[in-house]
Structure formats: structure tokens, C-alpha cells
N, C-alpha and C positions, 0 to 999 in steps of 0.2 A: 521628534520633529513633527512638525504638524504643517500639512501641506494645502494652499488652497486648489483646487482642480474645478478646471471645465464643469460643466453639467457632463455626470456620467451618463454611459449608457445604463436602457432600465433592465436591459434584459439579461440572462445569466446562462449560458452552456458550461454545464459540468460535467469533462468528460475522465471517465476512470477506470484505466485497466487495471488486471489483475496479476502482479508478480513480475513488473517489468524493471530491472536491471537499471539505475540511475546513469550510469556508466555506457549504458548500450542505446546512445542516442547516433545518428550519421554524424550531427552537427558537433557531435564531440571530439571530432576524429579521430584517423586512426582507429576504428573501432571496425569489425567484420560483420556488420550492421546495417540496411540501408533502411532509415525511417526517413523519407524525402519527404512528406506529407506535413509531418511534425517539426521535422528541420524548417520546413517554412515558416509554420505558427511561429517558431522560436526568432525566425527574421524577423516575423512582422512584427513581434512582441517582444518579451524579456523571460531571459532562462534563466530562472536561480540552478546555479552550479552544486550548491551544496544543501539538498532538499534530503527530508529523512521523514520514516514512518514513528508515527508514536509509540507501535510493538511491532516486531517483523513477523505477524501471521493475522489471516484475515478478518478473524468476528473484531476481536480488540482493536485493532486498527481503524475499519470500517464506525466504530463505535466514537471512536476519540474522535473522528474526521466530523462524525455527527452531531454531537456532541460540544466538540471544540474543549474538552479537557482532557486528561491526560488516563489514562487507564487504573493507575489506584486512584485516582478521584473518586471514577466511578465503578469501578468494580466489575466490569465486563474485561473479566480475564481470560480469558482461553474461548476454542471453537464452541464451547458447549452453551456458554452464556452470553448470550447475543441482545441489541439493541432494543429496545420495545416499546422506546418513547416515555419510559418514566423524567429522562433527563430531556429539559426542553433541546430542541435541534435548529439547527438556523435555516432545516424545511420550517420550522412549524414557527419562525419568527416571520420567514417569508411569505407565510400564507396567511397570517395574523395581520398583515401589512397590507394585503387585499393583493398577492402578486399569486398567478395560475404557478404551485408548484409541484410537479409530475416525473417519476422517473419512468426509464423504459432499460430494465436491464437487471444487472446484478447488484445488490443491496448487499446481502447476506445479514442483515438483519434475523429475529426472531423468528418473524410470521406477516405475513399481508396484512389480518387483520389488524395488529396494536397500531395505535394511534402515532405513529414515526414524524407526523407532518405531511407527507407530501399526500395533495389528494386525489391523485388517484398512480397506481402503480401499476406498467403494462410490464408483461413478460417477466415479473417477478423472482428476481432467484434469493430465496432465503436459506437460510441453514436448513436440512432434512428434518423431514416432520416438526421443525418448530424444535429438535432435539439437537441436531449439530453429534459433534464428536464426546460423546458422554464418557467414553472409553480415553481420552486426553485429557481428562480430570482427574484420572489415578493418578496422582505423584507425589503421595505422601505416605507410604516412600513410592520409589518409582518405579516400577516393575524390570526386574533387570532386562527383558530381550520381549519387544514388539510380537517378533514373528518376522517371515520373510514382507520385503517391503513389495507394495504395489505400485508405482509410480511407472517403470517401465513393462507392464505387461502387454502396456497397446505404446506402438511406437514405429514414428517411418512413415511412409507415403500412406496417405487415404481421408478419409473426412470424418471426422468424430461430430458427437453430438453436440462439444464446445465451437466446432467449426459451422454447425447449422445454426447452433443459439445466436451467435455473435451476428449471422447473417440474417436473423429475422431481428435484434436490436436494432442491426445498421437502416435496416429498410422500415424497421415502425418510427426511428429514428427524424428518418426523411419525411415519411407522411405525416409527422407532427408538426415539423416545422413549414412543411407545406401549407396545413391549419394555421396554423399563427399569420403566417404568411396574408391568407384568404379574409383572415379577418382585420389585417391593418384599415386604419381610419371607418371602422363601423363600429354597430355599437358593443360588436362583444369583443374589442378590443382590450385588452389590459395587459398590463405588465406579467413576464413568463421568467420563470427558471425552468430547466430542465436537464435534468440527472442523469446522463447514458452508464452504463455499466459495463463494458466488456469484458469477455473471460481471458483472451488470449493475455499473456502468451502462458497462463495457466497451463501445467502438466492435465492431458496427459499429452505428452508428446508426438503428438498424430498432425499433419497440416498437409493440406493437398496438395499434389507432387508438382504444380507449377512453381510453388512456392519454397518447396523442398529444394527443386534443379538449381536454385540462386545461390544456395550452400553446400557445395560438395565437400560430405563428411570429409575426405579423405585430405582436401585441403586446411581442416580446422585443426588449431595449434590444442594440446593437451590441457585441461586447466591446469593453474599455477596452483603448486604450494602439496602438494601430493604425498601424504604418509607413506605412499611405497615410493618416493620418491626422497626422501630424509625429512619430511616436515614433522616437526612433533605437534599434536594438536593439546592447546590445554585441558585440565579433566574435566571442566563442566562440559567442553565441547565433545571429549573422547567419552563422557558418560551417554550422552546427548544419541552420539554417532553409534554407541553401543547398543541401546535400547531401539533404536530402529536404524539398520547398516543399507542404508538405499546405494551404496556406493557398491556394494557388495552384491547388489542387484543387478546392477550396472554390467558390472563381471570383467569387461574387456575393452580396454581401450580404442576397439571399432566399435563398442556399442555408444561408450560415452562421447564420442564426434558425432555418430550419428543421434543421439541425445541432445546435443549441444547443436546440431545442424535444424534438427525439429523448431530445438527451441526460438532462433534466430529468424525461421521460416514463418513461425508465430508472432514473434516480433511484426518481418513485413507486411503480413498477415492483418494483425491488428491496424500497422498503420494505414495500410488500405483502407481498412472500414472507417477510420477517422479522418482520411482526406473527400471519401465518399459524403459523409456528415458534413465539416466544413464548407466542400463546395454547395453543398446542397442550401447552406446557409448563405453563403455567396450569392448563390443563383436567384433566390427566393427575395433577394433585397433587405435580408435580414442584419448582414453583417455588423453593419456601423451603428445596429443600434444594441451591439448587443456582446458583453464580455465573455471572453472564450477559455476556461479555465482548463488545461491537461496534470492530468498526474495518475501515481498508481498506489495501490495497498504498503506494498515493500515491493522486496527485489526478491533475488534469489540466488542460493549458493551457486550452483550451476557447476557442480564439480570440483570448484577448487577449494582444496584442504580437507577434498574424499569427501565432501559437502554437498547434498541437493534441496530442494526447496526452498524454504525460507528460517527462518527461528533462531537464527545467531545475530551476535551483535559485529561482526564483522560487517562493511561496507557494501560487501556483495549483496547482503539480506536486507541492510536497513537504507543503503542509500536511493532515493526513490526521485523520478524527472519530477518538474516542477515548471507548467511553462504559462503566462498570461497572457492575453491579448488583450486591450481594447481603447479605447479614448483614455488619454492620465497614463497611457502606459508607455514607458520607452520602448521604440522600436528598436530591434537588432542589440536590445544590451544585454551585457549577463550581468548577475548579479552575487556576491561573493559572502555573503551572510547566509548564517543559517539560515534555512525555514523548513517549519514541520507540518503536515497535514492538520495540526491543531488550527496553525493560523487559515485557513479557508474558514470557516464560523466569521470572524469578522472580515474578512474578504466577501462574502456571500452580502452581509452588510451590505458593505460599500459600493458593490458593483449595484443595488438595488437602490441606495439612496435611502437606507434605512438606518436612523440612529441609535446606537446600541442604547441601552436599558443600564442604568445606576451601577447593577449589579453583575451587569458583561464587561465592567472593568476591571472584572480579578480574574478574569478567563486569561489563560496563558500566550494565546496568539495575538499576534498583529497583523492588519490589513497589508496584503502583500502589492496593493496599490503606494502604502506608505514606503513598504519596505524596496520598491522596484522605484521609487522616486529620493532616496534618501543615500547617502554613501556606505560605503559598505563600511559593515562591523562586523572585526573579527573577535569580536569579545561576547557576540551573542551566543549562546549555549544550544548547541544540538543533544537532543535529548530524545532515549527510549527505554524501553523498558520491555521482557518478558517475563512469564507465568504462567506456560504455557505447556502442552504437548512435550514430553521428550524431556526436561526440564526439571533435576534434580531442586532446584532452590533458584531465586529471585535472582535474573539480572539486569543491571541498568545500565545505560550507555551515557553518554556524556562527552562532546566535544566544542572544542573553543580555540584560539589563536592557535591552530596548525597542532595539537594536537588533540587526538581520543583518547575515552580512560572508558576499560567496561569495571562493572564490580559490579560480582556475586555475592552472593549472600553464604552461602558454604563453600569458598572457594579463595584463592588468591586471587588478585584482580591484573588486571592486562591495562596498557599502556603503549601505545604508537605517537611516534613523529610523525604523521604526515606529509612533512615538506620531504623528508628523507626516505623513507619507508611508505611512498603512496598504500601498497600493496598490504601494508599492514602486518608484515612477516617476523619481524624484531620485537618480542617482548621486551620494554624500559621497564618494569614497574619492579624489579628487583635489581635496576644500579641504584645506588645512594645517592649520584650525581642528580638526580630526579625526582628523588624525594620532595622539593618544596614544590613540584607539578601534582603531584599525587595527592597531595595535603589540601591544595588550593579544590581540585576535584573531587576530593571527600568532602569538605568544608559546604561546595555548593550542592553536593546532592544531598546531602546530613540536612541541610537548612530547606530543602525540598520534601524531604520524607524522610522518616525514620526507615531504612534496608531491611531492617530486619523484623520488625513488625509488620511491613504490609508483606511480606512474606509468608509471615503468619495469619494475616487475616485472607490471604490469596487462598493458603490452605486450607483455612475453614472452612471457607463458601464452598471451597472446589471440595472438601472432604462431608459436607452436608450435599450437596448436588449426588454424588455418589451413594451417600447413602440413602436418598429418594429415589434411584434407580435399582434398591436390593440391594448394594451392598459393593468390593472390588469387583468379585468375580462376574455379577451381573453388570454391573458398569460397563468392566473390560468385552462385553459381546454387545454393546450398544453404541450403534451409531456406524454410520457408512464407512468401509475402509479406507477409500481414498479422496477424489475429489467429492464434492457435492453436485446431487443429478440436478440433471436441468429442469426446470417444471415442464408439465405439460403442457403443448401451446392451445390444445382445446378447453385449456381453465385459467387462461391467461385472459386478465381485465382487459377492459378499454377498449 
């Protein structure tokens, strides 16, 4: 469908946390959640309800967003091989266009220095040493047992160094668009994008106790779906959960509420710093000229199915918010079609009044200006894919008219109803009554990629990267064990 619209705005705020839960918005109700800040953007704007990442962990994700293709496209598989601007990015179409394009935040890109597009980059977070997780490239085979997991060793009331990063983003944030601001109708006026990055509600589980007191552990219900609970989990997952058991870290059902309490408090957290941003965009007379894009990497298990982080294909990891604002954009609608972080590339486009190129017509996304103006399609395909960390063999996601299909690549594949099984708890892919679902979903990922060969070429890269680093056992000791440090803010640009 092809739509005529207004003069857009020229201007583009991209705002993107890290690991927020699709599901754990206020405006979705029901939810033990308050994002009041974001709830609003969604009044003023349009919420795609059914938003998903292109891999549920962050260099691959981060890469496909940049990029606007899909992850075996381009071959930035796992933490260890990250961005670096060989594949053009729709910063570097942006800034080719003559528009100022600058983030201030987390990328997790390569390195500052490659050539990514944007020109200039404050408060930079890339992968560690430009190295990332070298040690999440051993998976061929996979190493049966991690080691004990690091995830909750800091946890509970106090202020981490992701809670001082996010508060020097928010504040280099505001004095940017302060600038813009200072230079309307002069002559160094021009057209701006700009990239915020935030870490919350990123582990590690630490958020300062005002924030903490809004969640009292003791009222937070257990996650659903619990192996000591009767859940069986499938074997790519139970392989998955074996090679690093973070649940097992966990220990006790008062640490996981208070786990679960942290994380929510990061949630509000975050939305704070995004209502601080907005209005500051408000205040400065910025607003109206200038589209307001939210989203995040993936989601996160959050406990349920004895699951934390991200890296499954289950809903808790991949479903991710997705919210627009601006001129051409429906106010107060949701919207019922897929969309994936692919489609921002041509959204970036259109919010700037830039025509794609001949050759951005085989890019996978569509302008979510189209998609937030057209009726909803339940026949558009969600789609992800990992090859990652933890991850015996290749798997791919895939949903469409109410239902999801995962397939592995060494495994049996899974299959949910959605209208029936929001929760995703029912294995169908072994009743016969389902078999012409399962077909139809083999059919369109088989005509997407061959499974079982980029599986194979996943492993090669990842099994050459490895052995540039000495070999498993030097692999397996390289690279940060848990989250990624913040940079330094006395080597920080801009």
C-alpha cells in the first residue's frame, strides 16, 4: 500500500534500551510495571503490539537494526563479531543525505573508530576491547558446563556503573538537543538524527532504592513455567540452560523476586531517563518537528522456564516494544502486524525524506510510517533467528496468523497457538492435526534460507574467530564474563 503523507518531519530521535521485556509496558495492562513516560509516547503515537528482535542477544541484533538485514545476511553472529560498517547503515545513508547524524550511548558495535555512519559518537559503549565475548564462539561443539553464572553477584538496592552511564546518556542527551535547539533558523541549521542508547534494564540487577521501594520483592508473583515446578523444557533449551544454569545461581525463590523486583525498578528507571529526554525535546520547541522512535535489543527470560537473560526463541526474549511518534503517525493506535527492528532502516528513510536507492528494495523491512498507516496483517511473518552463546546448533523463529513455529537445526522444532496458549506452554508440533501449520512454516523459512547450511557457515566463522584467538581453550579465557564495561567517561568524544 502506498500512502501519500503530509511533509514529514526532518528530524529523527532514536531511542533504544537494552533487554526490555515487550510485554512489560504500563500501557499493556495488567502488567506489575509502571512506564508512565513511555505509556504516553504510545498515546501520542502508535504501539506495534507485536514487535520482535532479529536474534535475542545484543551485537547480532544491534547489527541487523543497523544494517536493516537479517543476521545470516550478514554474518554478524554472536557477541564476538560485531558491526564495523562494512554493510552500509541507514546512519551512513543519513549522513550521505547531508542530515547531522550522532549517537550518545550504547551501540555495542566493534569499535569508535570503523566507519558505522554516524559522525560523531559520545559516550560510546562497544563490545570490550573491540573483542566482545570470544569465549561465546565456542560452540562446535559446545562445551558442556559454563562455570558458575555471574549475573546475580551484584543485586538489590545501590547504584551501579550502568546506573551512572544511563545518567550521563540522559544528561549529554539533553545538552544536544539543547544545541539543535540554539541553532534553529541560523546558518548551522540542518537536518539531525540522533541515537540514544540506554543500558537499563540490562543485568546487572542493581537500581537505587527509591526505585527498588515501587517493587516490594515479596509482593512479585513467581515466574511462570518453572522445571521444579513440572515444566519440561525442550533439549535445545535444557542444552542451552545446562551449559550456563543462571537459575541455579538464582538459588531461592526470595532471591528471584528480588531479581525480578531489581529488574522492574530498571524498567522505571529507564523510563525516567526517557521522559527526562522527551520533555526536554518538548521544552526546547523541538517536538513537532521531529519523529520519536522507542524500542529495545530483545527481551529477557526473566525466570520463567528457570530462564534468565535473553537467547531463546520464546516471547519473553524476542518480543520487543515498538513505539512511533510524529506527523503521518496515528495517534493513540496499536497496531496488530508484525514488525521487526529490521524495518527501522527504511523507517529512518522516511522519517528524514530520504528515497531509498534501487537496491534497498530487497531489504527486508518496511517503513513503519506505512505499516502504522495501512490495516493490520496477520499474514506478515515475524521472524528471528540465533547462533549464539549457549547454542548447540542454529535456531529460527517464525510467526504468522496467531501462530509461532521455532526450528532447530539439531533438534525437533516447537509450535504454539497463540490465541490459546498466549504463554507459549503447549508444545503442537508433534499432533498430526497441525501438520499442514508446520509445513506451511517450513515452506517459508526453507524459501528464506537453507537451516542447515547457515548453521554451517555460522560455525565456520565462529570456528576460524576461535582459532585466531589460540585455539578452544584460549578462546574459552577471552572476553568479559558478564555484562560489557562502560567506557571511560575521560575518553569519551564530543
Amino acid at each position: 500500500m502506498t500512502t501519500k503523507y503530509r511533509k514529514r518531519p526532518r528530524n529523527l530521535l532514536f531511542l533504544l534500551s537494552d533487554e526490555h521485556r515487550g510485554d512489560l509496558l504500563g500501557c499493556e495492562g495488567s502488567v506489575p510495571v509502571a512506564t508512565p513516560h513511555l505509556d504516553l509516547l504510545a498515546e501520542q503515537g502508535t504501539r506495534f503490539r507485536h514487535a520482535y528482535t532479529p536474534s535475542p542477544i545484543c551485537v547480532p541484533a544491534r547489527a541487523a537494526l543497523a544494517t536493516g538485514r537479517w543476521v545470516h545476511q550478514t554474518g554478524y553472529w554472536d557477541n564476538a563479531i560485531a558491526y564495523e560498517g562494512r554493510w552500509t547503515s541507514w546512519h551512513h545513508r543519513l549522513a550521505a543525505a547531508g542530515v547531522r547524524v550522532e549517537s550518545i550511548g550504547k551501540l555495542h558495535f566493534r569499535q569508535i573508530a570503523d566507519p558505522t555512519g554516524f559522525q560523531q559518537q559520545h559516550e560510546a559503549l562497544h563490545i570490550h576491547d573491540g573483542v566482545g565475548l570470544v569465549w561465546g564462539s565456542v560452540r562446535d561443539p559446545l562445551p558442556l558446563h559454563r562455570g558458575p553464572s555471574p549475573i546475580f553477584q551484584d543485586m538489590g538496592p545501590g547504584e551501579s556503573s550502568y546506573n551512572r552511564f544511563d545518567h550521563r546518556v540522559t544528561e549529554r542527551s539533553i545538552d544536544w538537543l539543547a544545541q539543535r535547539a540554539k541553532e534553529q533558523g541560523g546558518d548551522e541549521e540542518r537536518p539531525w538524527c540522533l541515537f540514544v542508547g540506554l543500558v537499563a534494564p540490562h543485568m546487572p540487577f542493581v537500581v537505587p532504592q527509591s526505585w527498588l521501594d515501587r517493587y516490594p520483592p515479596e509482593t512479585i508473583a513467581l515466574p511462570a513455567l518453572h522445571p521444579e515446578r513440572g515444566y519440561r523444557r525442550h533439549p535445545w533449551v535444557e542444552r542451552m540452560a545446562r551449559h550456563w544454569d543462571h537459575d541455579a545461581a538464582a538459588a531461592t525463590d526470595e532471591r528471584r523476586r528480588l531479581a525480578m523486583a531489581c529488574y522492574y525498578g530498571l524498567l522505571s528507571y529507564m523510563d525516567h531517563n526517557v521522559g527526562r529526554i522527551l520533555g526536554a525535546l518538548d521544552q526546547l520547541g523541538l517536538a513537532d518537528d521531529t519523529t520519536v522512535v522507542y524500542s529495545s535489543d530483545h527481551g529477557d527470560n526473566l525466570g520463567s522456564r528457570g530462564l534468565w537473560n535473553k537467547s531463546t526463541l520464546y516471547r519473553e526474549s524476542t518480543h520487543i516494544p515498538m513505539i512511533v511518534r510524529g506527523a503521518d503517525i496515528p495517534r493513540g493506535a496499536v497496531v496488530d502486524t508484525h514488525v521487526n527492528l529490521v524495518d527501522v532502516y527504511p523507517t529512518a528513510l522516511d522519517a528524514c525524506g530520504i528515497q531509498p536507492l534501487l537496491e534497498e528494495a530487497a531489504l527486508p523491512g518496511a517503513s513503519l510510517f506505512e505499516l502504522a498507516n495501512s490495516e493490520d496483517d496477520a499474514g506478515r511473518y515475524a521472524f528471528s533467528e540465533y547462533h549464539a552463546v549457549g547454542s548447540d546448533g542454529a535456531a529460527y523463529m517464525l510467526a504468522a496468523d496467531g501462530y509461532k513455529y521455532h526450528h532447530y537445526a539439531n533438534h525437533d522444532p516447537e509450535l504454539f497457538d497463540l490465541r490459546q496458549d498466549p504463554q507459549e506452554a503447549r508444545n503442537l508440533a508433534g499432533d498430526e492435526r497441525y501438520r499442514p501449520v508446520i509445513s506451511r512454516f517450513e515452506r517459508e523459512l526453507c524459501g528464506r534460507l537453507d537451516p542447515a547450511a547457515v548453521d554451517r557457515r555460522a560455525k565456520r566463522d565462529q570456528n576460524d574467530l576461535v582459532a585466531r584467538f589460540g585455539g578452544r581453550e584460549a578462546a574459552l579465557a577471552t572476553g568479559n564474563p558478564g555484562a560489557t564495561p562502560i567506557p571511560d567517561p575521560t575518553s569519551a568524544t564530543g
